[in-house]
C-alpha positions in Angstrom: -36.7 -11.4 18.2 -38.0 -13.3 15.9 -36.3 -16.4 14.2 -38.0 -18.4 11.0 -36.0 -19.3 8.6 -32.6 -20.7 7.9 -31.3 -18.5 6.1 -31.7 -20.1 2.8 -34.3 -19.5 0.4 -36.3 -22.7 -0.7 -39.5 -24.8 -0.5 -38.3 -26.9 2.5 -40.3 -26.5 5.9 -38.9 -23.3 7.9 -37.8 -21.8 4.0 -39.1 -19.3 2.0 -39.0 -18.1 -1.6 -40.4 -14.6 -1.4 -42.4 -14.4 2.0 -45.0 -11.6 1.4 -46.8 -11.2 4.7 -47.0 -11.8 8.3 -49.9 -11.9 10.6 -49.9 -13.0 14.2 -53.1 -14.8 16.0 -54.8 -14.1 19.4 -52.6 -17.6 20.4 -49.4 -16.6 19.4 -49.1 -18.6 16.3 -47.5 -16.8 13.4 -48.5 -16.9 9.5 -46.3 -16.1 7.1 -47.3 -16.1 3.4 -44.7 -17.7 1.1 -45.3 -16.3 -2.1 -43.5 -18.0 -4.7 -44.0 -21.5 -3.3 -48.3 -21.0 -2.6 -48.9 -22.1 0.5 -48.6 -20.3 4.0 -46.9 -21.4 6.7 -47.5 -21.5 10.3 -45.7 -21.5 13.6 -46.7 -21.9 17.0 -45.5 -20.5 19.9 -42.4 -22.2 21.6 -43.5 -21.0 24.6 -46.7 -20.8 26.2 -47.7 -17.6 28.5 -49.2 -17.4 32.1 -51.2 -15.1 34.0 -49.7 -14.1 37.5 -52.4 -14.0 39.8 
């Protein structure tokens, strides 16, 4: 599950006003493109993962 926004459309950070997109790196972070406000915000992960070995 995935959780990004407040619920709440705006141009605060966390809010969006038409997100577009969403893309996820080799690191976990995810991009989401806010269209209406121009930018494109990013989130890292709030966890980070280890190999068992």
């Amino acid at each position: 599950m995935i959780y990004l926004s407040k619920g709440s459309q705006g141009s605060a950070p966390e809010e969006f006003k038409r997100p577009t997109d969403i893309n996820v790196d080799a690191k976990g972070n995810i991009y989401v493109v806010d269209f209406c406000n121009n930018r494109i915000q990013k989130f890292a992960p709030l966890i980070s993962q280890t190999k068992n070995e």
